[in-house]
C-alpha positions in Angstrom: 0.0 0.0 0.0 1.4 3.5 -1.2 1.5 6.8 1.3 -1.3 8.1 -0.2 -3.5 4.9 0.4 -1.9 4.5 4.2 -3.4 8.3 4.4 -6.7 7.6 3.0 -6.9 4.3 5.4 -5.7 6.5 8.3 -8.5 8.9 7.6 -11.2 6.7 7.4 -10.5 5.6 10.8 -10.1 9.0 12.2 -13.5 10.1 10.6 -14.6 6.2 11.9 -13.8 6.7 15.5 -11.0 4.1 15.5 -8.0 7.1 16.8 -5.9 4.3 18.0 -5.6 2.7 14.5 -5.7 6.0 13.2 -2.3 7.0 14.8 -0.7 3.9 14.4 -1.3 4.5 10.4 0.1 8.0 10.7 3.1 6.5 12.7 4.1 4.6 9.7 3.8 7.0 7.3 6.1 9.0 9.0 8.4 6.8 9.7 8.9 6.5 6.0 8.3 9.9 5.3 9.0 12.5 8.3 8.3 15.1 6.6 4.9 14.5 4.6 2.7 17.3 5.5 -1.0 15.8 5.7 0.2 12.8 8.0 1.8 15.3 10.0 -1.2 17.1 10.2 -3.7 14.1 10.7 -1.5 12.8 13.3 -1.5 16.4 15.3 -5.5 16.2 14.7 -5.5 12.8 16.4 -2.8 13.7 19.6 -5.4 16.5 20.3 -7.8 14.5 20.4 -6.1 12.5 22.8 -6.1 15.6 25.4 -2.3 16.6 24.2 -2.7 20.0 22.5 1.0 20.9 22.9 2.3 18.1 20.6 -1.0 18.9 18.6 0.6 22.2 18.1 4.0 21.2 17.6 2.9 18.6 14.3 0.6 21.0 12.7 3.5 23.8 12.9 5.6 21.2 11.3 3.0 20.6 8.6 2.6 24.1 7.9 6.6 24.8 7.5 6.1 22.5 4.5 3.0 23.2 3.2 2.5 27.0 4.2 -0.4 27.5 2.0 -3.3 24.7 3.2 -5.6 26.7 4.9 -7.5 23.8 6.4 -4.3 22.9 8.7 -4.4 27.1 9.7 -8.0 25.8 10.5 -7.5 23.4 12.6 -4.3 24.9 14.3 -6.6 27.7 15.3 -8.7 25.4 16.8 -6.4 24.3 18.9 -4.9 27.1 20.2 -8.9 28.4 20.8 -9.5 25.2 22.8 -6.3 26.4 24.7 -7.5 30.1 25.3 -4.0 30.9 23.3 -7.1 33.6 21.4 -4.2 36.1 20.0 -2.7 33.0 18.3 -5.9 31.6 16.8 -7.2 35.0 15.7 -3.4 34.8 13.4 -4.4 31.1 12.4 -8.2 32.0 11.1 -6.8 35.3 9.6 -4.1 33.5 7.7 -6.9 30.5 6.3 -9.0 33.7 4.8 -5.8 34.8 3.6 -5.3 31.9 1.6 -9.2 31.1 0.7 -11.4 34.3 1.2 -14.4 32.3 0.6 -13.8 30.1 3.5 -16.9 30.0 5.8 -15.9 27.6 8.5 -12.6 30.1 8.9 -14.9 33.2 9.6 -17.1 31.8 11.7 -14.4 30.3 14.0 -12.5 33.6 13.9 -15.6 35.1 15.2 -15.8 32.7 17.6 -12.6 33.7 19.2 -13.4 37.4 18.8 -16.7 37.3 20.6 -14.5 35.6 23.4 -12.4 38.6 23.1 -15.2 40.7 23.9 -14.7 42.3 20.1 -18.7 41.7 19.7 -18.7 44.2 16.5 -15.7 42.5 14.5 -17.4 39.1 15.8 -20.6 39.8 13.8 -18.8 41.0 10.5 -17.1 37.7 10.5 -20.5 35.5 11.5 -22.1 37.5 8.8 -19.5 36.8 6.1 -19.5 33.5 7.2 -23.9 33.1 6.9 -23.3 34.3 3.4 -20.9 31.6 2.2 -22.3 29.0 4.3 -25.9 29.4 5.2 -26.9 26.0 7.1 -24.5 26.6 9.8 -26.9 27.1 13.0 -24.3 28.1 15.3 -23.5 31.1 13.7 -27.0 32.3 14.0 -26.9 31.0 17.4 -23.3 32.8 18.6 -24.9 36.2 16.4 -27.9 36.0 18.9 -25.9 35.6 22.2 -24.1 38.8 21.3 -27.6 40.7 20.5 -28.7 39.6 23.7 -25.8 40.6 25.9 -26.1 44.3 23.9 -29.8 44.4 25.0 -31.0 43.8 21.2 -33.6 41.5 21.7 -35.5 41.5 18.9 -32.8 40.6 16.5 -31.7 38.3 19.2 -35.1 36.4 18.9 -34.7 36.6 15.0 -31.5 35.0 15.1 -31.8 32.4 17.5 -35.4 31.1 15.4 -33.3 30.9 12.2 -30.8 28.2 14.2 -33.8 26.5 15.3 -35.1 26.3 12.0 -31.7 24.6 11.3 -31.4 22.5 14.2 -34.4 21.9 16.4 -32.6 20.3 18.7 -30.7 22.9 20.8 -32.1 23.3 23.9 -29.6 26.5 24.9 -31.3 28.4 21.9 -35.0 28.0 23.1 -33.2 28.8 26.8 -31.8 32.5 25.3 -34.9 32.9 23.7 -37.3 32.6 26.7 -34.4 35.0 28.4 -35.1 37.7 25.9 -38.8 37.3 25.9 -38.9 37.5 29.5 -36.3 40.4 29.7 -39.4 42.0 27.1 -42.0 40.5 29.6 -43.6 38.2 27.4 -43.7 36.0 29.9 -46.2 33.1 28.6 -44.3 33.4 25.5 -41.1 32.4 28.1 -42.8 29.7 29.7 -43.1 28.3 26.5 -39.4 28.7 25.2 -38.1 27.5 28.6 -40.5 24.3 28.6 -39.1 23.8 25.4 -35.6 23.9 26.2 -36.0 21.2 29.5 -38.0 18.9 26.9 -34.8 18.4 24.7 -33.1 18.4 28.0 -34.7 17.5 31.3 -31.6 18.2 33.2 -30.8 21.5 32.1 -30.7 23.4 35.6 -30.6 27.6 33.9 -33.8 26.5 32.0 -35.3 25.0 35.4 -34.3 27.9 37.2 -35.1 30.7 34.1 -38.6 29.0 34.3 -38.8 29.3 38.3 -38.4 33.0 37.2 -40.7 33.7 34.9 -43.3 31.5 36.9 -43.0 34.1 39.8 -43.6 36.7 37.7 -47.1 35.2 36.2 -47.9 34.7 40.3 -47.3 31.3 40.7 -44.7 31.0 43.2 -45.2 27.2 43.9 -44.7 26.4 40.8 -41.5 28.3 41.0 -40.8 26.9 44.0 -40.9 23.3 42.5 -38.6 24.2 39.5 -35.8 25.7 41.7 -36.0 22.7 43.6 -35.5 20.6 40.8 -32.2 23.2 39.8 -31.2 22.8 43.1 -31.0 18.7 43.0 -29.3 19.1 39.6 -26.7 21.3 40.9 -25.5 18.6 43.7 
């Protein structure tokens, strides 16, 4: 079996769930080859995976010293050094993937992922916008788009937001938990109820949505009602 078959194989296991296999494929195309740039990569994919971002770090730089302009390992070096708080260093990564491909989506969105955790909410939404345009059917950039509307007292366009990732992916109870936030903050309380209810169907144990709902419940004047969901946030919390 050629390098480029070992890759494939190594791959398919990665994508498979089999990261033990995966590596072990990687290990001997590099022992071959030290120097080939998408096993290095793949294999710095699969140590972080293992919890071991540093060496994850240290591959992909090795990857990218060869092959300077593949913008998916930029990508996923970025990722890394977000998963490690290192945000300077991934803002550099994302930048230098749009560098190479301006039309890549996933790039903009994860470079306004790190600037929203910068705090930089208004260069966060140019990037999630650029990033809707090229890529449409990515929920969680409608999703991250309404949590900064929300924390700037926007609710409306919050709301708007947050239903378009729901119309993606109905299955994210934290969405229909921001949205009853907003409509309570708007006191629409029913409306709330509802949202919150919603969120602790798709996830029964979901203690801000129990609590959120305890809330809101006092609000309408039904304070045992309240009182039996922050009970049930309280169990969840211990």
């Amino acid at each position: 079996m050629n390098t480029q078959d070992t890759l494939a194989l190594a791959i398919h296991n990665y994508k498979s769930g089999d990261l033990k296999k995966a590596e072990q494929l990687c290990q001997e195309i590099l022992k071959q080859n030290p120097n080939y740039p998408d096993a290095l990569h793949l294999f710095g994919i699969i140590t972080c995976r293992n919890g071991d971002n540093e060496i994850a770090i240290e591959y992909i730089i090795r990857a990218l010293k060869i092959n300077p302009s593949n913008e998916l390992f930029y990508l996923n070096l970025g990722n890394i050094y977000f998963a490690s708080d290192m945000l300077n260093r991934a803002v550099e990564c994302f930048e230098k993937a749009i560098g190479i491909n301006t039309d890549y989506a996933d790039a903009y969105y994860k470079l306004g992922r790190t600037l929203q955790k910068q705090g930089k909410y208004e260069q966060a939404l140019i990037n999630y916008h650029k990033a809707m345009k090229l890529k449409p059917d990515n929920p969680n950039v409608y999703y991250y788009s309404g949590n900064i509307l929300l924390e700037q007292d926007k609710y409306d366009d919050s709301i708007k937001y947050y239903k378009q990732a729901i119309k993606l992916k109905p299955d994210l109870p934290e969405v229909f938990n921001n949205i009853g936030i907003a409509l309570k903050i708007k006191g629409k309380f029913l409306d709330a109820v509802s949202s919150f209810e919603e969120a602790l169907q798709l996830n029964p144990e979901f203690t801000e949505a129990h609590y959120n709902l305890g809330n809101t419940l006092n609000k309408l004047g039904k304070p045992l009602e309240a009182l039996d969901c922050y009970r049930e946030a309280i169990r969840l919390n211990h």
